[in-house]
C-alpha positions in Angstrom: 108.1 184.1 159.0 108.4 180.5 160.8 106.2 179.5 158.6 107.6 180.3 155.0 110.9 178.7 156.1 109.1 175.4 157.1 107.9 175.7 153.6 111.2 176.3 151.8 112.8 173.4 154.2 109.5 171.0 153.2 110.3 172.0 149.8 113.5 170.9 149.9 113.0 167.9 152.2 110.8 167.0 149.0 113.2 167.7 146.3 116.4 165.8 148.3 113.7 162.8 148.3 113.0 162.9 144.6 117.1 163.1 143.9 117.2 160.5 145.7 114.8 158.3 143.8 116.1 159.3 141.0 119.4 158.4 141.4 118.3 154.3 142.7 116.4 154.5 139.5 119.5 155.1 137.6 121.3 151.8 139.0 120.9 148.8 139.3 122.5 145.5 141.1 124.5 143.0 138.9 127.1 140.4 139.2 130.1 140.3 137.3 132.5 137.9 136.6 136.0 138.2 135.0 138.6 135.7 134.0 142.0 137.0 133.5 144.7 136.3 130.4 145.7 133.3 132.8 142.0 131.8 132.9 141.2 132.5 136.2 138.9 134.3 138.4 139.7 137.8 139.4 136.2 138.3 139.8 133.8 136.1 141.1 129.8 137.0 140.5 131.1 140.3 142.5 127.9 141.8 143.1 127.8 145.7 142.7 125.7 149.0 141.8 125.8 149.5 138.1 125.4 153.2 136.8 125.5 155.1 133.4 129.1 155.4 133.6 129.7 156.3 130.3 127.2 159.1 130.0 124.7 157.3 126.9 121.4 157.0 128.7 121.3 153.5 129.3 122.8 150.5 131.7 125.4 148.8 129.8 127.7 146.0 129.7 130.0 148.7 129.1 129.0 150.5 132.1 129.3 147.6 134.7 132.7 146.5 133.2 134.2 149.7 133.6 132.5 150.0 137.1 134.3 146.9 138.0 137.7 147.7 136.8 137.1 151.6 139.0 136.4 149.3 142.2 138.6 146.4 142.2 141.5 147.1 139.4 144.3 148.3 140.2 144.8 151.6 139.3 141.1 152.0 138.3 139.4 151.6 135.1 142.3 153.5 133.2 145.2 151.2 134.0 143.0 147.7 133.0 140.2 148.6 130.8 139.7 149.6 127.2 137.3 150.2 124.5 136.7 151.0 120.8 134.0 151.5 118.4 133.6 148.9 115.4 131.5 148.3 112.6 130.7 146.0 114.8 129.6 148.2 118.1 131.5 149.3 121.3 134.2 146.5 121.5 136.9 145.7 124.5 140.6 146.1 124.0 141.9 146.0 127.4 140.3 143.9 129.9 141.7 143.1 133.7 145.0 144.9 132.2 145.6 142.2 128.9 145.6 144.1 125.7 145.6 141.2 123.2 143.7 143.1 119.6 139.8 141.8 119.9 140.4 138.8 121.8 137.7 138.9 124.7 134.7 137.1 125.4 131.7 139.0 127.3 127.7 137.0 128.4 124.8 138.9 129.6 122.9 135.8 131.8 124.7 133.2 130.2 123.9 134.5 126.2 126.7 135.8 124.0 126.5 140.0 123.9 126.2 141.6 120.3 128.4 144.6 121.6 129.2 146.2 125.2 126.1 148.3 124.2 123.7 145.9 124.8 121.8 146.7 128.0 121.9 145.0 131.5 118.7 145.1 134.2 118.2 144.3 137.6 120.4 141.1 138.9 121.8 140.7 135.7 125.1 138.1 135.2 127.7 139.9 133.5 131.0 137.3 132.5 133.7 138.9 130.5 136.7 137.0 129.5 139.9 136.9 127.9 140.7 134.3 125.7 143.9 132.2 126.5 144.0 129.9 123.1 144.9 133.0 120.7 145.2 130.4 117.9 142.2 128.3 117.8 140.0 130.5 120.3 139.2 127.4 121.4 137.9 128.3 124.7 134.6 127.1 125.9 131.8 129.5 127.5 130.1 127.4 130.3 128.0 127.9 133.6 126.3 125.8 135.6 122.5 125.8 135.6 121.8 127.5 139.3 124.3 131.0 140.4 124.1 130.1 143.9 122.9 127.8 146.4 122.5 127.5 149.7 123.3 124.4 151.8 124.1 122.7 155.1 126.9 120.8 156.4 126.6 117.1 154.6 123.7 117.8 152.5 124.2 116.6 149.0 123.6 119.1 146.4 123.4 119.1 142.3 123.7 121.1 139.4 124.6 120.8 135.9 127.5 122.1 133.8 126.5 123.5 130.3 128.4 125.1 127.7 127.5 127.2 124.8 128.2 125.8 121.1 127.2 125.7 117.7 125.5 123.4 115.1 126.4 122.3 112.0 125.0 125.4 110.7 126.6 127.7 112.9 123.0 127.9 115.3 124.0 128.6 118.8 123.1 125.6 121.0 123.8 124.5 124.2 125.4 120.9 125.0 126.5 119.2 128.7 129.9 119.1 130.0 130.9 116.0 130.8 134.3 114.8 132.3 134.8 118.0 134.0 136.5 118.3 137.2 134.9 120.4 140.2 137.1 123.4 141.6 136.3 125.2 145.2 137.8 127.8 146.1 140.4 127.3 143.4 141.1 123.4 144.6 140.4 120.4 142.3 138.2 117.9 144.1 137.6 114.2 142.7 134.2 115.1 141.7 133.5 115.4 138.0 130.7 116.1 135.7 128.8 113.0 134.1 127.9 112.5 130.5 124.9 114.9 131.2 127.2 117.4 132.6 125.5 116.9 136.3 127.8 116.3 139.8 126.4 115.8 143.3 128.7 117.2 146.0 128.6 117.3 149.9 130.1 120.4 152.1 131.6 119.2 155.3 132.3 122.2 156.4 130.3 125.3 156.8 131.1 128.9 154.8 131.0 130.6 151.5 132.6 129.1 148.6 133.3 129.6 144.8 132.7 126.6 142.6 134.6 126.8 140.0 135.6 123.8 137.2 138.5 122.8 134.9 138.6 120.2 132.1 141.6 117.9 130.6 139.9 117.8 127.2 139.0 121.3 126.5 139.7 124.7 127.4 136.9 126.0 129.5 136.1 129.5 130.7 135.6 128.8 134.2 131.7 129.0 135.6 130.8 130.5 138.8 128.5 129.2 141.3 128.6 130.5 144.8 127.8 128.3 148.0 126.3 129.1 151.4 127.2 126.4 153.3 125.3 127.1 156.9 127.7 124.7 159.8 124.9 121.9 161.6 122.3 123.7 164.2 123.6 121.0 166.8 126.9 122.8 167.4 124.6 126.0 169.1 123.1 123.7 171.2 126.4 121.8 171.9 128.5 124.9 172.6 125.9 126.3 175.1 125.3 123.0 176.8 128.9 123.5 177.4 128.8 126.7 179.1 125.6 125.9 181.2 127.8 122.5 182.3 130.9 124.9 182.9 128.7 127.3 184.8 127.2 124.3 187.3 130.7 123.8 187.8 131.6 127.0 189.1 129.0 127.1 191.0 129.5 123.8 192.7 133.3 124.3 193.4 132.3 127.9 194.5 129.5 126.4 196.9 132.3 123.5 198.3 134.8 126.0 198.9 132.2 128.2 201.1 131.2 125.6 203.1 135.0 124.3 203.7 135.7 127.7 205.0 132.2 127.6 207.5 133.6 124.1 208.4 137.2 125.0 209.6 135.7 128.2 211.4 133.2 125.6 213.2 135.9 123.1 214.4 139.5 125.3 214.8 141.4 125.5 217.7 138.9 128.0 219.0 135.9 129.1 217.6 136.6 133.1 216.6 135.4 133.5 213.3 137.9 134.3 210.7 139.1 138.1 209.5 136.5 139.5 207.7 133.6 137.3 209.5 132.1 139.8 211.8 128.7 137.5 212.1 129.9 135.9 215.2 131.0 138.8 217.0 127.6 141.0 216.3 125.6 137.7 217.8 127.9 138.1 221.0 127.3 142.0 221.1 123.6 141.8 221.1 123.3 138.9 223.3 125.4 140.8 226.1 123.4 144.0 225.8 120.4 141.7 226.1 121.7 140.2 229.7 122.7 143.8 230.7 119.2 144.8 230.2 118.0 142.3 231.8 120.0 142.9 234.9 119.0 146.5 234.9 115.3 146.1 235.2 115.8 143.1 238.2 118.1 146.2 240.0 115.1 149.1 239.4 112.5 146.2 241.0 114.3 145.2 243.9 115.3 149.0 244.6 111.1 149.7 245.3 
């Protein structure tokens, strides 16, 4: 009998292993990034598990938009995003709660999507936006050439700013952008992009950033890059150097103070050791049982 229900539980060890597996096969990490009806970030290259939300078979853009409105909308999915089919494809109507007809913007690693259909993999950049010039739709997808870096405190880093376009026969191309100004953490800083759309900038302190940018010529849907900036090595070394000189301190006050306190018992008024030193007073006891002992063998002699 034991051993037909170590079967059944091996069995089912098994079978909980393969659900498992089968379930990490059906997700998949990605990044998404979403930029409001205001132009700005209300996600950031959020990283986050992307499932078949919508039930078709397949890892969509569809899928990790909706995911991201379930986790960090609020009110869920329902309350900020939308959807309808075109003769087009799967299209958005609502995204981060705007409802503006077919105005939205969405990028799969940086390329234009032909519909939320179209499939993401593993560590895939998903961008959705909503456009803000409803008149021209004027606003410019760009992204800077790395997603993330990592740095240290006054090391100079560089990347490149590039948006997409199109040619004189309406080819998609890619072109630099220059003039444009470098946002962290939604500050401007006085660094801009040069004529090959490439800035240098230092960290002086450490942490995690979002770098961001903003242009006065042209309406840009803002880029993400995010910065690991790890603080100098030195300030380990520094802050326990501290301790250790804080320590010897203690330790040198603690050692004055006992030898203050052995000097005052030494050259008081009288020379009883203080409360709590009993020291002095055994020394005394076992030197008079010493003399009495003494005495006692000299009396046993002289008495033969």
């Amino acid at each position: 009998m034991k051993k037909v229900i170590v079967s059944v539980l091996s069995i089912l060890a098994v079978s909980a292993a393969c659900g498992v597996s089968a379930a990490a096969a059906n997700e998949e990490l990605v990044y998404v990034t979403i930029a409001d009806a205001n132009g700005e970030l209300a996600l950031a290259a959020q990283p986050m598990w992307c499932s078949d939300a919508d039930g078709d078979g397949a890892l969509t853009v569809n899928d990790a938009l909706y995911l991201a409105h379930e986790q960090f909308y609020e009110g869920g999915a329902a309350a900020g995003y939308g959807t309808s089919r075109t003769e087009f494809g799967l299209g958005i109507t609502k995204l981060w709660g705007a409802e503006q007809g077919s105005s939205y913007g969405y990028c799969v690693n940086n390329k234009s999507a032909m519909s939320l259909e179209d499939p993401v993999s593993h560590a895939a950049f998903v961008n959705a936006y909503v456009y803000t010039d409803l008149s021209g739709f004027s606003d410019t997808y760009c992204y800077f050439d790395i997603n993330d870096i990592s740095t240290s405190v006054g090391d100079t880093y560089t990347f490149t700013l590039t948006a997409n376009s199109y040619d004189e026969n309406w080819n998609p191309i890619t072109v630099p952008v220059e003039g444009a100004t470098i946002v962290i953490d939604g500050e401007k800083t006085d660094w801009k992009t040069d004529a090959q759309g490439s800035v240098t900038v230092t960290f002086e302190k450490g942490g995690q950033y979002v770098i961001s940018a903003v242009s006065d010529t042209q309406i840009l849907v803002p880029p993400v890059c995010r910065a690991d900036v790890a603080a100098p090595a030195t300030t380990t070394t520094e802050a326990a150097t501290t301790t250790q000189a804080a320590t010897t301190t203690t330790v040198t006050t603690t050692a004055t103070t006992a030898a203050s306190a052995t000097t005052t018992g030494k050259g008081g008024a009288s020379n009883v050791p203080s409360t709590g030193d009993s020291t002095g007073i055994f020394a005394l006891a076992a030197a008079a049982l010493t003399s009495l002992g003494a005495l006692a063998i000299t009396r046993r002699r002289d008495e033969k």
